[in-house]
C-alpha positions as CSV (number, residue, x, y, z in Angstrom):
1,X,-52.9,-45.8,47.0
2,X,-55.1,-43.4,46.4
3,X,-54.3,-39.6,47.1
4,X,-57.3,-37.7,48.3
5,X,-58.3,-34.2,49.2
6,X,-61.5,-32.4,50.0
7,X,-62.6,-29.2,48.6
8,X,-65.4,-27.0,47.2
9,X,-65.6,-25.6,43.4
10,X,-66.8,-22.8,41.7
11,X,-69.6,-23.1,39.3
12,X,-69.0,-24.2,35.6
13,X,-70.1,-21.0,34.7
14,X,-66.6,-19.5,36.2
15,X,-64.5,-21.5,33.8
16,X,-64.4,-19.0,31.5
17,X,-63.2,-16.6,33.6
18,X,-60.4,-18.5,35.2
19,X,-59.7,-19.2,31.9
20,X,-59.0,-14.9,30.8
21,X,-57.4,-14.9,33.7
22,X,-54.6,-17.4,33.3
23,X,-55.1,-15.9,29.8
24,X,-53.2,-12.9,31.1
25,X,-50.4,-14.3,33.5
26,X,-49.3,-16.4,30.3
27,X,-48.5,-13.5,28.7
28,X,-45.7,-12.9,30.9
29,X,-44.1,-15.9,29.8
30,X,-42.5,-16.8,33.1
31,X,-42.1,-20.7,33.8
32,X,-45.3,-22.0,35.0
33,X,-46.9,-25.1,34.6
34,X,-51.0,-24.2,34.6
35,X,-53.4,-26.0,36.2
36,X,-56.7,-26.6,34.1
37,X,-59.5,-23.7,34.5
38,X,-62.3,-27.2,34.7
39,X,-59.9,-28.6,37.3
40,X,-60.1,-25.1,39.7
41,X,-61.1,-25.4,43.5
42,X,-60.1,-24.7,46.6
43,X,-59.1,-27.5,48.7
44,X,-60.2,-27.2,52.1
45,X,-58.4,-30.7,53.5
46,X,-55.5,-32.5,51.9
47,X,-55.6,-35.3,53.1
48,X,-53.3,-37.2,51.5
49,X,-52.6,-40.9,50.0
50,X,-54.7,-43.4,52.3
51,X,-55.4,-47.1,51.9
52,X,-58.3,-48.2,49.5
53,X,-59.8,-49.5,52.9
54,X,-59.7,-45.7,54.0
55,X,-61.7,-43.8,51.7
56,X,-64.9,-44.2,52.8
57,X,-63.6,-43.2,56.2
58,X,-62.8,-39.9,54.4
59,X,-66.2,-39.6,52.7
60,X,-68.0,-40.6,56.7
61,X,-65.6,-37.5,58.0
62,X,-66.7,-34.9,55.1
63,X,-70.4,-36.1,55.4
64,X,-70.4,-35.6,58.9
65,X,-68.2,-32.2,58.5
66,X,-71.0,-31.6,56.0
67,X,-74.1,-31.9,58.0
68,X,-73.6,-28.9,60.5
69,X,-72.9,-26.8,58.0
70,X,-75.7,-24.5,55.7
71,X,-74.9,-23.5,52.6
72,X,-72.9,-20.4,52.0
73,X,-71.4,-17.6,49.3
74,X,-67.8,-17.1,48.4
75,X,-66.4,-14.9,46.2
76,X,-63.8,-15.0,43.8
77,X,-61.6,-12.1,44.0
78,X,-57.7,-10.7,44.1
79,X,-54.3,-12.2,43.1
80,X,-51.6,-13.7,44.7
81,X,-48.5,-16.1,45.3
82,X,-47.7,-18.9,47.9
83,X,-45.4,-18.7,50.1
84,X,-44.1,-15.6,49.7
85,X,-42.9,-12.9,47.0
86,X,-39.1,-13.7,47.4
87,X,-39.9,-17.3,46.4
88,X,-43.3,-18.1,44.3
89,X,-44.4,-21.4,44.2
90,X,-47.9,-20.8,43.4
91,X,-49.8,-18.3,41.5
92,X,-53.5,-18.0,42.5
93,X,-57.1,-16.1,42.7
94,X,-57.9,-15.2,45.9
95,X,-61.3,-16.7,47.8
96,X,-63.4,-14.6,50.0
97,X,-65.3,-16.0,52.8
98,X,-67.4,-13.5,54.3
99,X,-69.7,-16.0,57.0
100,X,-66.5,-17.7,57.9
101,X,-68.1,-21.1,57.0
102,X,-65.4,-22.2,54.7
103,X,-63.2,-21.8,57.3
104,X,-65.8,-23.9,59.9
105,X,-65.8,-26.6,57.4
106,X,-61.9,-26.4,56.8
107,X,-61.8,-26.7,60.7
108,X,-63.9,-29.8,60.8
109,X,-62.4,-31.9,58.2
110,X,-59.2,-31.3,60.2
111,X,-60.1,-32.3,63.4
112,X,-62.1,-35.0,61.8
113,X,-59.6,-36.3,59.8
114,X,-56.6,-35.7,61.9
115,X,-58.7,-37.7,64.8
116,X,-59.4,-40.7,62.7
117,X,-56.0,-40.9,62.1
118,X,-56.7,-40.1,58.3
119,X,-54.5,-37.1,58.1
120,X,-52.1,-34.7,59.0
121,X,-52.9,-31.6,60.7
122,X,-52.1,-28.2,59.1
123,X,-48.5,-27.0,58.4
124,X,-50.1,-23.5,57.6
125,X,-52.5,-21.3,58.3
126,X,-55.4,-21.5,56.2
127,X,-56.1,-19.5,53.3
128,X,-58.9,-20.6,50.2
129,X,-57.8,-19.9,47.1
130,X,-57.6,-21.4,43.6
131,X,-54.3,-22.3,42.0
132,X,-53.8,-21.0,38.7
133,X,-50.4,-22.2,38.4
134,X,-47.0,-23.2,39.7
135,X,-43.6,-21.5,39.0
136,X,-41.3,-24.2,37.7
137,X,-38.0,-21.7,37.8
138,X,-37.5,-18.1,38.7
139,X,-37.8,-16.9,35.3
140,X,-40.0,-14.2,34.9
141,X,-40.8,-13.7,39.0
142,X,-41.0,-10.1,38.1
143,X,-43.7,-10.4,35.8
144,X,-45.6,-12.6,37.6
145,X,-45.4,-10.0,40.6
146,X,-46.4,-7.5,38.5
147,X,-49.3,-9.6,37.2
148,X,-50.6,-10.0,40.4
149,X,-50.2,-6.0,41.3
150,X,-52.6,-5.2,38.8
151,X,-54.8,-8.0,40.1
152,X,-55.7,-6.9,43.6
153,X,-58.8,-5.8,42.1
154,X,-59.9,-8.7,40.7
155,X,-63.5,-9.4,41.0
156,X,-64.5,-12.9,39.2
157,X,-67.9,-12.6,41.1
158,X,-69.4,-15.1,43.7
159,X,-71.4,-17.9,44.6
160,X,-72.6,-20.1,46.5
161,X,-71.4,-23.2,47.8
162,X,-73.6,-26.4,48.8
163,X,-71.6,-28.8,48.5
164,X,-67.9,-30.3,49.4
165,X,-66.4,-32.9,47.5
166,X,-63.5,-35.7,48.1
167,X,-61.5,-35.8,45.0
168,X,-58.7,-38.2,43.9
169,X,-55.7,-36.7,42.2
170,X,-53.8,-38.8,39.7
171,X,-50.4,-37.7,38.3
172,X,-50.6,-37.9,34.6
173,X,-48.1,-36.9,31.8
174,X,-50.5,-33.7,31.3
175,X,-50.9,-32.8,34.7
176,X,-52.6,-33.7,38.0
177,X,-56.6,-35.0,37.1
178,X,-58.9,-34.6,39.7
179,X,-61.7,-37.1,40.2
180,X,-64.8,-36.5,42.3
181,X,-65.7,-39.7,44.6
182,X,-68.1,-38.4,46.7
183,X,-69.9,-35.1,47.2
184,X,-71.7,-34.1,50.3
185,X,-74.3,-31.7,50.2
186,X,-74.6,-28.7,52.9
């Protein structure tokens, strides 16, 4: 079955930058398993594993999310951890939303995914970001907290988004790869 999730991506042009930044956290050497800087987004709907027969009711949900919605800027900025600092499951770079339209089109692939009976609603609150990584163990929490102190003033720049795509992840022995299968335009 395939397992699908909706999202929007930085430029190309930002993969180097993700890149110096993950550049840094590996340095700590705490137990994290990276994601790939080609690979970063920020999901704005997981929606899960669905039958074949479902995913072009995904892609009719994000094109119709899609077409009340102009394009917009985001910026890439700040350091953090999911879900908390006691216990760090993911490392990330913070996305800014400054027109709220992220969070518009994060609200309408819910309630039109979650209607169609595509997906489930949200457990948590959202909040973009980009994963650079996920702790595997405890060791070397401390230096990743420290990391990300130094990292609240992270400013990786912005852009603008005009698109949102619906992307396939496939476990591999390397990693989760993302596949784009459809990409609505704003």
């Amino acid at each position: 079955m395939p397992r699908l999730f909706a999202s929007v991506d930085p430029p190309p042009e930002f993969e180097p930058r993700i890149r110096d930044v993950q550049s840094t956290l590996r340095q700590t050497n705490a137990d994290v398993s990276y994601t790939k800087p080609e690979q970063a987004h920020a999901t704005v709907k997981f929606v899960g594993d669905v039958e074949p027969y479902e995913v072009d009711e995904v892609k009719d949900a994000v094109d119709s999310a899609a077409e009340d919605i102009e394009p917009f800027p985001l910026r890439l900025e700040g350091a953090g951890v999911f879900p908390s600092r006691d216990y760090i499951k993911v490392v990330w770079i913070g996305v800014t939303d400054p027109t709220g339209r992220l969070h518009d089109v994060a609200d309408l692939l819910d309630d039109k995914t979650v209607g169609r009976g595509l997906a489930d609603g949200r457990e948590h609150s959202f909040q973009p970001h980009l994963t650079l990584g996920r702790m595997k163990s405890g060791r070397g929490k401390s230096e990743v907290l420290r990391f990300v102190d130094q990292h609240q003033d992270l400013d990786l720049g912005e852009f603008t988004v005009d698109s949102v795509k619906v992307k396939e992840s496939t476990l591999e022995d390397g990693g989760s790869v993302h596949d784009t299968v459809h990409e609505a335009r704003l």
